[in-house]
C-alpha positions as CSV (number, residue, x, y, z in Angstrom):
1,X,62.4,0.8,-6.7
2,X,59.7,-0.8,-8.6
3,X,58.5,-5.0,-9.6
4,X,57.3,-5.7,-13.0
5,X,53.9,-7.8,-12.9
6,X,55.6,-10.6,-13.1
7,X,58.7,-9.9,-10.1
8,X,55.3,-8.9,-7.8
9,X,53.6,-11.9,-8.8
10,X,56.4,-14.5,-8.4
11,X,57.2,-12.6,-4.6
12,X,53.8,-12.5,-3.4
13,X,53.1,-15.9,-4.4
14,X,50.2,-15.1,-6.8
15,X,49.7,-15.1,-10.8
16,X,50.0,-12.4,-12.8
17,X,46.3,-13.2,-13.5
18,X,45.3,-12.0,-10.6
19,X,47.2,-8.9,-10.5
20,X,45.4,-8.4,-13.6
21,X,42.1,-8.6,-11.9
22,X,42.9,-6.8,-9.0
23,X,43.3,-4.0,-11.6
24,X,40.2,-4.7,-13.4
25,X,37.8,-4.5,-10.2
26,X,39.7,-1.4,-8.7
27,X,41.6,-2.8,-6.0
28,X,45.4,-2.3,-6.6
29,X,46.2,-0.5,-9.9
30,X,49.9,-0.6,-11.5
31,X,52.1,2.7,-10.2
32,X,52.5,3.4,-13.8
33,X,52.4,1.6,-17.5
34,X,55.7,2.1,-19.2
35,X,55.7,2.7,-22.8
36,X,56.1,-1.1,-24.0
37,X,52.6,-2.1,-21.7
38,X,54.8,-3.3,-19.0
39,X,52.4,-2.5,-15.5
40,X,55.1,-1.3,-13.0
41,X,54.7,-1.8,-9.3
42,X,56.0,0.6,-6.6
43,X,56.4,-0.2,-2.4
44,X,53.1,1.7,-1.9
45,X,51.5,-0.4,-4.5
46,X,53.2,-3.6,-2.5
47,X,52.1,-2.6,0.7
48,X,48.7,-2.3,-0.5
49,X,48.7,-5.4,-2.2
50,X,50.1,-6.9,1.5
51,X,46.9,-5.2,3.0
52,X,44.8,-6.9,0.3
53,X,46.7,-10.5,1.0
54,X,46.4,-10.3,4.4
55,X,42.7,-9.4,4.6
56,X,42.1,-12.3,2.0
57,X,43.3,-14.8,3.9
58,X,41.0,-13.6,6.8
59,X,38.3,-14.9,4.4
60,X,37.2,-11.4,3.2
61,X,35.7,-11.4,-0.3
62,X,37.1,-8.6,-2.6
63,X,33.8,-6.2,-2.3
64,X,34.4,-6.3,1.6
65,X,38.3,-5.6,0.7
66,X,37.6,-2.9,-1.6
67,X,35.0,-1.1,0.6
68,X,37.7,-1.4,3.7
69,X,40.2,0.0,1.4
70,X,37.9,2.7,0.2
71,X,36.3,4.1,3.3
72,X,39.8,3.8,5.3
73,X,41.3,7.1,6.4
74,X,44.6,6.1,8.3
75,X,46.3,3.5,6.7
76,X,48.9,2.8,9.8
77,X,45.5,1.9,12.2
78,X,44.5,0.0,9.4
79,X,47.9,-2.1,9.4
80,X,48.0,-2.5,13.5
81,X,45.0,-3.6,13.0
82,X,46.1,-6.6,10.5
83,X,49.1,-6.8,12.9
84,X,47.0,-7.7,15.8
85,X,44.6,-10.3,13.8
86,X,48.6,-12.0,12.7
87,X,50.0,-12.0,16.1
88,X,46.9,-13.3,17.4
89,X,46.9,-16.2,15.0
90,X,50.3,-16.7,15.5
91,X,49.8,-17.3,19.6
92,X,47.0,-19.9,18.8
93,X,49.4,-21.4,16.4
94,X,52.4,-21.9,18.7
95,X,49.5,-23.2,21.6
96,X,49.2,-26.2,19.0
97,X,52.6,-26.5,18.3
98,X,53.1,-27.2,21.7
99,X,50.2,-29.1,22.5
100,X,51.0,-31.4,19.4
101,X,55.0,-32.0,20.9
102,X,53.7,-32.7,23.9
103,X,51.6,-35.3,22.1
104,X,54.7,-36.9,20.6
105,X,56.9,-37.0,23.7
106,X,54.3,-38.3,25.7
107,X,53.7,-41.0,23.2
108,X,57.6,-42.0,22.7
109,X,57.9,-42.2,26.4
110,X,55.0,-44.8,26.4
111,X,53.0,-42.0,28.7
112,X,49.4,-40.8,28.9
113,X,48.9,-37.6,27.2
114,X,47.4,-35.0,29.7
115,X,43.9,-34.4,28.7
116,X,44.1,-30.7,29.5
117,X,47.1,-29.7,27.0
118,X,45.8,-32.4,23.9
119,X,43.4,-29.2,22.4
120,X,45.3,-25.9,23.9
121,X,45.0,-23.9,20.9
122,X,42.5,-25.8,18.8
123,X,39.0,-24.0,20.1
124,X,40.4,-20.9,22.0
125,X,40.7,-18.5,19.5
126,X,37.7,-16.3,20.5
127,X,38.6,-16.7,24.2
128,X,39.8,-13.6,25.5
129,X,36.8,-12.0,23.7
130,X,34.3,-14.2,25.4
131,X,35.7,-14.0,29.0
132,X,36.1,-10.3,28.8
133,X,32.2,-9.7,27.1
134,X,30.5,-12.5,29.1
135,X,32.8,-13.8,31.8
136,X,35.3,-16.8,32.6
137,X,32.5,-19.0,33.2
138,X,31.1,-18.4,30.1
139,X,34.0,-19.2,28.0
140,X,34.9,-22.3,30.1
141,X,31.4,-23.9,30.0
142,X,30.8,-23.4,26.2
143,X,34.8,-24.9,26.1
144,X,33.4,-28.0,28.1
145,X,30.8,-28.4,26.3
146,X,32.3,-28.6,22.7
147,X,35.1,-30.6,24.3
148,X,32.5,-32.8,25.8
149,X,31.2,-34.1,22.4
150,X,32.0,-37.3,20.6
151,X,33.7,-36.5,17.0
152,X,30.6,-37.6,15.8
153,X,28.3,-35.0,17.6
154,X,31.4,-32.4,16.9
155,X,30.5,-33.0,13.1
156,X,27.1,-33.1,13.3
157,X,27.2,-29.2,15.1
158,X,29.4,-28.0,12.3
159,X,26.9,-29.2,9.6
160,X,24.0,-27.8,11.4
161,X,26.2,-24.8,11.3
162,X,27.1,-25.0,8.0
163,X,23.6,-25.6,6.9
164,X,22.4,-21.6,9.0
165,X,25.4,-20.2,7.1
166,X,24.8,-21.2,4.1
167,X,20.9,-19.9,4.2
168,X,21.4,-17.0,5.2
169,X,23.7,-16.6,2.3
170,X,21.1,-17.7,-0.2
171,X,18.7,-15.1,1.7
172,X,21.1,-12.2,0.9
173,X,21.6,-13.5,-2.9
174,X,17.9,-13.3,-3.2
175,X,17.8,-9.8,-2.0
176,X,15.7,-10.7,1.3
177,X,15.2,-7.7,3.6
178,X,16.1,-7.9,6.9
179,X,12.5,-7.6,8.5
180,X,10.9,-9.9,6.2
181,X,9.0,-13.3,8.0
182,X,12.2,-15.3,6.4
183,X,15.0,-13.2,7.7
184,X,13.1,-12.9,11.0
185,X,12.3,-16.9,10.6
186,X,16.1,-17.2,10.1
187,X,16.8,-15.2,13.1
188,X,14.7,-16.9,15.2
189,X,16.8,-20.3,14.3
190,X,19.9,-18.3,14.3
191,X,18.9,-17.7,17.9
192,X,17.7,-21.2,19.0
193,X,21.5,-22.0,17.7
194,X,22.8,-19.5,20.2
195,X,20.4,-20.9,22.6
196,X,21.8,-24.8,22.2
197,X,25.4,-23.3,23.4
198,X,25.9,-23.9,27.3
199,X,27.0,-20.6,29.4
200,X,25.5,-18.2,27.2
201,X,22.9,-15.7,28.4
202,X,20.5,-17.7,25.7
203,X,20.8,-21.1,27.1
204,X,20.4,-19.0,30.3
205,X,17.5,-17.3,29.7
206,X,18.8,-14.0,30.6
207,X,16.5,-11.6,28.1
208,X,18.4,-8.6,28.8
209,X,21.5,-10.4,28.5
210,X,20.9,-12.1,25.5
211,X,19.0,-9.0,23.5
212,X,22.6,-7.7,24.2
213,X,24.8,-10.6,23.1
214,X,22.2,-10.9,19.6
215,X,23.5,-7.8,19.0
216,X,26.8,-8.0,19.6
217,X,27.6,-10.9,17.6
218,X,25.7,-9.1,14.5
219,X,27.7,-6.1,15.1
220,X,30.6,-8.6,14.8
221,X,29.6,-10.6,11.9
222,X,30.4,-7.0,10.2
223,X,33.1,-5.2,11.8
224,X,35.4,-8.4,12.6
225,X,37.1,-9.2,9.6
226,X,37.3,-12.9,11.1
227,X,33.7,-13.4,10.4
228,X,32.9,-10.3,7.9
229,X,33.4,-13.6,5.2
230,X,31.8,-16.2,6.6
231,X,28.3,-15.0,4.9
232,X,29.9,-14.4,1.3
233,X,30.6,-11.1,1.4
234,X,29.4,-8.0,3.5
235,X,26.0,-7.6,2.3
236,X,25.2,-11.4,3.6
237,X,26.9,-10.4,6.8
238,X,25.0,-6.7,7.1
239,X,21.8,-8.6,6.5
240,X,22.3,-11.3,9.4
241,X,23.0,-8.1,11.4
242,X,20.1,-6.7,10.6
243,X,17.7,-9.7,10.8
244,X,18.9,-10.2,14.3
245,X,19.0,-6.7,15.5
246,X,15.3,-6.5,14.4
247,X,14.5,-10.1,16.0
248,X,15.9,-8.9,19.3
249,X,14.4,-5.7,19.8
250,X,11.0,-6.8,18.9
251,X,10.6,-10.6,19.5
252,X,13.1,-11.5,22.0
């Protein structure tokens, strides 16, 4: 069975276009090219370009796609792997469903909402990851904490977030080198962020504890395709590893 460009394009719910430059950059080439210039797609060419969807909407850039793609070896681990990132979103999903219908029947029944259902699903998606690196208390502090702030104070976190982010992708689009004084300057505010956030071995003051949590969460920022995006592509996100693997082992 094969899709012309167009039947793929109109069932995956993208343009032709970019098909076209999917092609063009080496990610998912046409099973063949039939003598009129029609590109023909077969179901390994679809289940690739599934692979490709799915890790997009993860928030991977297509370099970090195409490396995945390229340095993969078993392409079933690399689909339970999608599988568990889908089921997981789809668990945090139903947790608002339900915390958003219990909004609504409590409200047509002229009740109080209970304060402990109102946000299940909204900040817990990184919870059995926490609890299990770092502990229950951990997770549930840091949760009361964030839950604790006014919207206000909620917003003004995200920008400040926002604002490390976005330097450290400027740092990496100016070719800055992990131990340089402003990777390691970024690091050190990367750090005091970490610090800010109660329950954490930072706030804590733990230095063993937080030397091994710095790393951790650069190791992350690279292997978790979650955040593997969140610095542009994977070269921002290798050199936030970097920086902070350097900033823990010789200034923390």
């Amino acid at each position: 069975m094969e899709w012309t460009i167009q039947e793929l394009a109109a069932r995956a719910g993208v343009t032709s276009r970019t098909l076209r430059h999917y092609d063009r950059v080496g990610l998912l080439a046409p099973s063949r090219v039939g003598t009129n210039g029609y590109r023909y797609y077969d179901p390994a060419a679809v289940v690739r370009l599934q692979r490709i969807l799915l890790m997009r909407r993860l928030g991977m850039g297509l370099p970090a796609i195409a490396e995945v793609l390229a340095d993969e070896v078993d392409v079933h681990e690399g689909l339970r792997a999608h599988l568990a990132a889908l089921e997981e979103e789809r668990d945090r999903v139903e947790r608002q469903i339900r915390s958003v219908r219990h909004t609504l029947d409590a409200l047509r029944k002229g009740a109080e909402p209970r304060m402990d259902v109102l946000l299940a699903g909204f900040n817990d998606r990184y919870e059995d990851e926490v609890v299990a690196r770092w502990g229950e208390r951990a997770y549930q502090v840091s949760n009361d904490w964030w839950h604790g702030k006014t919207l206000d104070q909620q917003q003004a976190w995200k920008r400040d977030t926002e604002d490390l982010v976005a330097a450290w992708v400027a740092a990496a689009k100016a070719g800055t080198v992990p131990a340089s004084d402003h990777a390691q300057s970024l690091a050190a505010r990367h750090v005091r962020w970490l610090s800010l956030i109660p329950g954490t071995p930072t706030h804590e003051g733990d230095r063993e504890r937080s030397i091994e949590m710095v790393e951790c969460l650069g190791d992350m920022y690279v292997d978790d395709p979650r955040f593997a995006g969140m610095y542009d592509d994977e070269a921002g996100a290798r050199l936030v590893r970097d920086a902070l693997r350097t900033y823990a082992r010789t200034r923390m």
